[in-house]
C-alpha positions in Angstrom: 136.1 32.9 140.2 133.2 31.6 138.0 135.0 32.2 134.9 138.2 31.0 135.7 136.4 27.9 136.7 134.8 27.8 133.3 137.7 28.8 131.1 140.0 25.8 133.1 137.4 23.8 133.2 137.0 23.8 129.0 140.8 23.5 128.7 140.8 20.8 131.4 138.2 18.5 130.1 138.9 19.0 126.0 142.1 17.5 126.8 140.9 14.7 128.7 138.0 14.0 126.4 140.8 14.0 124.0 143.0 11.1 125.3 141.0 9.4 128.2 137.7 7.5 127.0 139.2 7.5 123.7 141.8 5.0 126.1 139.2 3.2 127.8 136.2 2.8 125.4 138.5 1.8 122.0 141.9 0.5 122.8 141.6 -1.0 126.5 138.1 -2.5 125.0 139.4 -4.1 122.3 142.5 -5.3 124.7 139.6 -7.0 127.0 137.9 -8.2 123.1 141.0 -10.3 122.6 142.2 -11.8 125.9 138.5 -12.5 126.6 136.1 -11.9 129.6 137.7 -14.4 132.1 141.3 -13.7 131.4 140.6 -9.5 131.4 138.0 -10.4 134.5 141.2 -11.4 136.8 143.3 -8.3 135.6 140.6 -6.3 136.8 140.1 -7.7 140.0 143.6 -7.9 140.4 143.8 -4.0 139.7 141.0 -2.9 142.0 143.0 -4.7 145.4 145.6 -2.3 144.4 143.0 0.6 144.0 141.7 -0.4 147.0 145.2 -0.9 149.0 146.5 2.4 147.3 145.8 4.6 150.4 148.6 3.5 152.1 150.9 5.2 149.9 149.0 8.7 150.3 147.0 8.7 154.2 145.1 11.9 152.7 148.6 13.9 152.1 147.2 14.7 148.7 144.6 16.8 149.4 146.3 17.9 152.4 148.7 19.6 150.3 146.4 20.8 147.9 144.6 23.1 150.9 147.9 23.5 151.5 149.3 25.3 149.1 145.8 27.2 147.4 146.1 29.1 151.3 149.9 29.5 151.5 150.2 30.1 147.3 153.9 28.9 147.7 156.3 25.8 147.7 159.1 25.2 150.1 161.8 22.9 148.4 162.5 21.2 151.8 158.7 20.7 152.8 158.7 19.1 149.2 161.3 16.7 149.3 160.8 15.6 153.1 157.0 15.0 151.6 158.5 13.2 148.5 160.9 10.5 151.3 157.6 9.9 153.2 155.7 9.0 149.8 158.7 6.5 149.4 158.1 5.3 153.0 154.7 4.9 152.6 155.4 3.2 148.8 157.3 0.4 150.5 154.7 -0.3 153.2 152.0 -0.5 150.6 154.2 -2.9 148.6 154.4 -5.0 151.4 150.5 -5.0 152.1 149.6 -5.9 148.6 151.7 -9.2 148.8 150.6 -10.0 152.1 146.6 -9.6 150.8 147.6 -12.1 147.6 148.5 -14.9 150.0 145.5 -14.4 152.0 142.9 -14.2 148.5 145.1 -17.2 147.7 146.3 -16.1 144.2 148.9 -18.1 142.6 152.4 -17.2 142.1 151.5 -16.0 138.4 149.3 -13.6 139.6 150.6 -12.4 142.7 153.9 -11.4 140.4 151.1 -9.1 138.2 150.3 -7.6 141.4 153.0 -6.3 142.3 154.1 -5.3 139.1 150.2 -3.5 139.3 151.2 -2.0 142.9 154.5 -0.7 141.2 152.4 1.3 138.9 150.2 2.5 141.5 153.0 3.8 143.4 154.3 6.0 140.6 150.6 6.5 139.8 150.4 7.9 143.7 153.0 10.3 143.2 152.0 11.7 140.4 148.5 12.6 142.3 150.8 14.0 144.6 152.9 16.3 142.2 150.0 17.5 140.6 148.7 18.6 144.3 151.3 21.4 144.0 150.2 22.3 140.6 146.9 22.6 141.3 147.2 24.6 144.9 149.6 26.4 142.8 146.7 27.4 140.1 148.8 26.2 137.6 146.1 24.5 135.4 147.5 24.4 132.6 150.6 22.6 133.5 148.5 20.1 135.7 146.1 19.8 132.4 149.1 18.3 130.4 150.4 15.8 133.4 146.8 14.2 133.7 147.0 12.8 130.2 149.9 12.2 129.8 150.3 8.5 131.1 147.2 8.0 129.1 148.9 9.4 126.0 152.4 7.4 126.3 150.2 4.3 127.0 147.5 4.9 124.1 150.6 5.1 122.0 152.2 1.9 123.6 148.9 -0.5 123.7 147.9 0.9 120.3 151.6 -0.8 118.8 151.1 -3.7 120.3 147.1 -4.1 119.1 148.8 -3.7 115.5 151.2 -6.0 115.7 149.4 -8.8 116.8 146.1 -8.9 115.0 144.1 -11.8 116.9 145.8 -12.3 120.2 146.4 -9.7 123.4 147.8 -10.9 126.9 147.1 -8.5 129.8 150.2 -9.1 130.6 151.4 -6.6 127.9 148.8 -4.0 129.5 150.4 -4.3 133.0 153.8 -3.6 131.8 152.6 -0.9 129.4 150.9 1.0 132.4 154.1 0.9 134.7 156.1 2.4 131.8 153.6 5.3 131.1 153.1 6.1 135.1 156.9 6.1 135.3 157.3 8.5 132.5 155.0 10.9 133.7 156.2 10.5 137.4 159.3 11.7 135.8 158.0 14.7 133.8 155.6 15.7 136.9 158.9 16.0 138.8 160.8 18.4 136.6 157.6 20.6 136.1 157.6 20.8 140.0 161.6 21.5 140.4 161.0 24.5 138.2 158.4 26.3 140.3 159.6 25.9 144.4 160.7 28.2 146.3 164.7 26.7 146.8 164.8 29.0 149.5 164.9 26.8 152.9 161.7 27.3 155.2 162.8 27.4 158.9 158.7 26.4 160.0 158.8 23.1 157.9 156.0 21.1 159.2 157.0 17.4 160.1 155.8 13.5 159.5 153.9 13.2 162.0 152.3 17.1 162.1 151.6 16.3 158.4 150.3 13.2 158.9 148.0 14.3 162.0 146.6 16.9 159.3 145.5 14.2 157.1 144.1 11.7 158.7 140.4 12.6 158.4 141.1 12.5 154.5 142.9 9.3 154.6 140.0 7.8 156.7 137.9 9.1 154.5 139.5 8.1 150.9 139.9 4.5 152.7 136.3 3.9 153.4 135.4 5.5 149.9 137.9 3.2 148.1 136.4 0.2 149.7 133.2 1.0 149.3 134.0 1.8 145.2 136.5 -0.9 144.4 135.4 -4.1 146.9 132.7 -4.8 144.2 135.0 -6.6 141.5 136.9 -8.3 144.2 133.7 -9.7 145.9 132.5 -10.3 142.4 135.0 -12.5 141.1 135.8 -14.3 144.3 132.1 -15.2 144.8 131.0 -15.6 141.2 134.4 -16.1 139.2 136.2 -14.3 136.8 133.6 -14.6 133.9 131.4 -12.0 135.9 133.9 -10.1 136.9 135.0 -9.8 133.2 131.3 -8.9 132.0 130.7 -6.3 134.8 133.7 -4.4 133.4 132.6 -4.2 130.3 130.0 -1.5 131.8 132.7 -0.6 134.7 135.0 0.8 131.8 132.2 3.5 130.7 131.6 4.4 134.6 135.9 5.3 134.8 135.6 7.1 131.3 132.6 9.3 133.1 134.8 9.5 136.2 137.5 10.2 134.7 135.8 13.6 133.0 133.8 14.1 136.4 137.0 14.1 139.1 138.3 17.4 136.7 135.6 18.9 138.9 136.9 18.3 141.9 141.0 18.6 140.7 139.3 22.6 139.5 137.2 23.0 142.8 138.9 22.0 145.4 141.6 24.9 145.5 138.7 27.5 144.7 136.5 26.8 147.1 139.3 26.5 149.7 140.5 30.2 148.7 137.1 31.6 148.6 135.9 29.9 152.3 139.2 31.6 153.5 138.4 35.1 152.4 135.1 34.4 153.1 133.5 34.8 149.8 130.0 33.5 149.0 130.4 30.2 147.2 126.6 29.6 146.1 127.3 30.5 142.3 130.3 28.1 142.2 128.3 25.4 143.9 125.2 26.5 141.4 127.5 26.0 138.4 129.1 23.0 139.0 125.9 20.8 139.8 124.1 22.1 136.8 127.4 21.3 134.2 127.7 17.7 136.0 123.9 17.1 136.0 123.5 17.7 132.4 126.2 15.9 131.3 125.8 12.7 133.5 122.2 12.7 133.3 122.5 12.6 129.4 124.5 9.4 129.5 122.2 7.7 131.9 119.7 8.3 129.5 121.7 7.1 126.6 122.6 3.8 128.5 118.8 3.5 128.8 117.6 4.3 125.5 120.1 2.5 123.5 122.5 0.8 126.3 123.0 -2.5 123.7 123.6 -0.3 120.9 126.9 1.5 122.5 127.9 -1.9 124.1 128.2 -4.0 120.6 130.1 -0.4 119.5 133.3 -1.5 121.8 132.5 -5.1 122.5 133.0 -8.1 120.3 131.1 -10.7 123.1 128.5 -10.8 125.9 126.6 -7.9 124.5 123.1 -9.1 126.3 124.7 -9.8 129.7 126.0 -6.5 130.1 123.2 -4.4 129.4 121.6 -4.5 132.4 124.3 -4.2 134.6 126.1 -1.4 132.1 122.6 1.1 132.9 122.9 0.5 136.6 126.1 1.2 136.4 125.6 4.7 134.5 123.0 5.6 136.9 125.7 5.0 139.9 128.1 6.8 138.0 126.2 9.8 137.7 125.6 9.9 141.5 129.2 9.3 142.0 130.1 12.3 139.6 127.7 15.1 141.7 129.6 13.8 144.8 132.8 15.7 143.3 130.8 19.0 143.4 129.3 18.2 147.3 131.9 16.4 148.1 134.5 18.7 147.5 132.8 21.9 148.8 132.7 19.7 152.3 136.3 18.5 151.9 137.4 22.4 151.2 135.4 23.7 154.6 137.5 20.9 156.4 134.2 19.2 158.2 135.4 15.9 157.0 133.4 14.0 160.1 130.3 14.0 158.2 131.7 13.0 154.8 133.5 10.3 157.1 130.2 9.1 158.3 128.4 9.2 155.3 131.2 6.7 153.6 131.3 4.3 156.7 127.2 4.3 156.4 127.8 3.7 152.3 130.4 1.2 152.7 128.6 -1.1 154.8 125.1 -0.8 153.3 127.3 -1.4 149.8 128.3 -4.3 151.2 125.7 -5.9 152.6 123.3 -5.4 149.5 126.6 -6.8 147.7 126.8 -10.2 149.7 122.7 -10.3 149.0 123.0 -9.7 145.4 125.7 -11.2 143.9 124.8 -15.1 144.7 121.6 -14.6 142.9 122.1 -11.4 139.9 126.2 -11.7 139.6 127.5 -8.6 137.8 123.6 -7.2 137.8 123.4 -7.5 141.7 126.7 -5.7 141.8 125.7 -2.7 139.7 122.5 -2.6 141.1 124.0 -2.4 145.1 126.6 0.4 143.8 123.6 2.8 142.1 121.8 2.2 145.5 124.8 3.0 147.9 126.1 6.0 145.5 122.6 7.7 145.2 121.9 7.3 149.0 125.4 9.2 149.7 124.8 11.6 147.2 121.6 12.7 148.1 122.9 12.7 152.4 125.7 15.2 150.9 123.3 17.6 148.9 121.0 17.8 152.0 124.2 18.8 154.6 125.4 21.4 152.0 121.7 22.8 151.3 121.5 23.4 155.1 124.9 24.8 155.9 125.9 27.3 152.5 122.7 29.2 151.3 120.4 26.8 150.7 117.1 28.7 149.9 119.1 29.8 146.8 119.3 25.7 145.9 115.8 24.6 145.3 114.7 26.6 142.1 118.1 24.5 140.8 116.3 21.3 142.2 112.9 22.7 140.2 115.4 23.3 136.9 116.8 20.0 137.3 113.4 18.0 137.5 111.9 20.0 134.3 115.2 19.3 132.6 114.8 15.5 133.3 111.0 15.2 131.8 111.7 17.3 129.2 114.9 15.7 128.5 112.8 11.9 128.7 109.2 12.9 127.0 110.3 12.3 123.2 111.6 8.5 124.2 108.4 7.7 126.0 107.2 7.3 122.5 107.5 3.2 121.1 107.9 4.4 117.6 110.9 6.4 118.3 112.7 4.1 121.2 111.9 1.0 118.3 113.5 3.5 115.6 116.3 4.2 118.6 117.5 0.5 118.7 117.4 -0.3 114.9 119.8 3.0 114.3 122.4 3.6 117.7 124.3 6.3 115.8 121.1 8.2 115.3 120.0 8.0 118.6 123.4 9.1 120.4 123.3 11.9 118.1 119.3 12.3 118.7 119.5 12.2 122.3 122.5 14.7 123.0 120.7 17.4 121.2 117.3 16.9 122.4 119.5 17.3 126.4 121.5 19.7 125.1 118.0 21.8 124.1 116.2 20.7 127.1 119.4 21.7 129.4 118.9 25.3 127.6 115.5 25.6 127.9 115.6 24.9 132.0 118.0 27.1 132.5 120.2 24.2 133.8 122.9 25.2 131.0 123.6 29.5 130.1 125.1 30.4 127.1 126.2 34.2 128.6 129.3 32.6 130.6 130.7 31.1 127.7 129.8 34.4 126.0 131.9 36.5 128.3 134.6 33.9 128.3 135.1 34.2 124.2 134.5 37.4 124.5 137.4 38.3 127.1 139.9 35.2 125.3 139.9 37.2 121.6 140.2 40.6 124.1 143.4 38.9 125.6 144.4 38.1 121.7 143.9 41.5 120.7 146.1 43.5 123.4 
């Protein structure tokens, strides 16, 4: 299980590193570089109440399904399509909560009609969650691989046009319609992968609404408190400090989604593995070993980055605002990182089904997050922000770690904490070093390039990364080609 972990993971990720922060950190940047801070700052908070909102069109039937179907390693057509009317239920009712929530924010007409056009878009962007639930349950990486980029590939290509065509000028309203014609594309696509794979035969023990709904509640509860506790920041932001901040915090926000977007391929791979392992009863520790020390290494390297030469990458993407950001762009990393190991805990916790504790650690995040936001952001603005979600994320993170190192082996966890700590100073020692960090800022490129080698070495020399998996993984792929 190890392997196949590995070998999906590779295929998983390349693609996505592919498409996805090539997305975020060059064309949606240069998007936010000509409609300007204030103007992309409302989009984005605008977006976020629909993030936040977004629940009601799923109540935890997503990863309900996904446990679902990695147990029952089947798909009932009429389980599927009574699933698929209660998605459009729920789609309606989450239409009519977003427009009810823009009257009370008091939005103007103008931007109420962008969010709803926004909720369209995360309607079909539900669904296709949904579909690729089946996929995934199913083991079928490789086709859920090629749905998860593909709205970012159809609107890469769309946003890309547009950029070309007009040289100077970019309205977000071009983005907004972009993004509900890629969604609805790829709903599309999802579906017919799906219709190819049920089982047409009808199922007598269909489950109902309510049953289904019943089953995933604690995941709904617990996606909703996670949702607010992520996505509330913007909102808070730019209603207590205006769009301007808003527009500046995103700047570092876009590089926390490009490392998210990389991170939650964890927990799309993990989540029916560890479910199929806990129900034959298989011994989990070297999956759990594994994923922490890949996500470690490769979030850690990135918070180091942002420290080193944080500016440097900033003025890479952004035309404007370069010195604001900083700050709140390495807070942000470090609250991304944290957020990323939560895939690995998070999902091993989600996959045993003792969702109470995951439940109470998100209510206990949510309202500390808010309460250091509403302290913050009247005196920091954007830095405040970042500042409250690093807190909140690492505080969860580190609740998480302690529940699964008491409850799934976890003597055979602290030589990994050991690894991790020597990988850390070793990783750090060469910038403590003025000459170098001065040499850092006067050449970025260098310094990227510097600083993922010398984690790369470090990782290696820990033990945090093996070469032998990958080793056996070539090994048994030219095998495959040979026979």
């Amino acid at each position: 299980m190890k392997g196949t972990f590995i070998s999906n993971l590779i295929l998983l990720v390349g693609l996505n590193l592919l498409v996805k922060p090539l997305y975020l950190l060059v064309v949606e940047a240069e998007i936010q570089n000509r409609a300007g801070a204030e103007e992309f700052g409302m989009y984005f908070a605008l977006l976020n109440i629909t993030f936040i909102l977004n629940i009601i069109t799923d109540l935890g039937i997503t990863n309900h399904n996904t446990r679902m179907i990695a147990s029952e390693a089947s798909i009932q057509s009429s389980q599927l399509m009574k699933m698929m009317k209660l998605k459009a239920l729920l789609g309606i009712l989450f239409m009519a909560a977003l427009f009810i929530t823009g009257f009370v924010l008091q939005y103007n007409a103008h931007q109420i009609y962008l969010l709803v056009i926004l909720g369209i878009s995360q309607v079909f962007a539900s669904a296709i969650l949904f579909l690729r639930s089946y996929l995934t349950g199913m083991h079928l990486f490789k086709h859920d691989s090629v749905i998860s980029i593909l709205d970012k590939i159809i609107l890469l290509a769309l946003m890309t046009c547009l950029l070309l065509i007009h040289h100077d000028t970019f309205k977000v309203e071009w983005l907004i319609y972009g993004q509900l014609i890629a969604y609805g594309l790829t709903c599309l696509v999802a579906i017919g992968m799906i219709s190819r794979k049920y089982d047409k035969q009808q199922n007598s023990s269909d489950t109902s609404w309510i049953s289904v709904l019943k089953d995933s509640t604690p995941y709904a509860t617990l996606i909703i408190i996670s949702m607010f506790a992520y996505r509330t920041d913007t909102v808070m932001l730019e209603r207590m400090k205006g769009s301007m901040d808003a527009g500046i915090y995103a700047m570092g926000f876009r590089f926390f989604e490009a490392l998210n977007m990389i991170s939650y391929l964890f927990a799309v791979l993990l989540l029916p593995m560890f479910t199929r392992m806990l129900s034959k009863r298989e011994d989990v520790t070297a999956l759990i070993h594994t994923g922490l020390k890949i996500m470690f290494t490769g979030t850690w390297t990135v918070v180091l980055l942002s420290f080193v030469v944080g500016e440097g990458l900033l003025s890479m993407v952004y035309d404007h605002h370069i010195e604001e950001a900083s700050l709140p762009f390495v807070w942000l990393m470090i609250s991304a990182m944290f957020f990323s190991l939560q895939y690995i805990t998070g999902t091993l916790i989600t996959a045993s089904g003792k969702m109470k504790i995951l439940i109470m650690v998100a209510t206990i995040g949510l309202l500390f997050n808010l309460s250091m936001n509403i302290l913050l952001i009247p005196r920091y603005g954007a830095e405040g922000c970042a500042k409250a979600s690093a807190i909140t994320q690492g505080l969860m993170f580190i609740a998480q770690l302690i529940y699964v190192s008491k409850h799934f082996n976890h003597k055979t966890l602290w030589p990994e904490y050991i690894r991790a700590i020597a990988y850390v100073v070793l990783s750090t020692l060469p910038w403590a070093f003025q000459g170098i960090r001065s040499y850092a800022v006067v050449h970025p490129t260098v310094a990227i390039v510097s600083c993922g080698l010398i984690c790369l070495l470090a990782a290696y020399a820990t033990g945090m990364l093996e070469y032998k998996p990958f080793l056996v993984l070539l090994k048994s792929r030219f095998q495959r080609e040979e026979t």
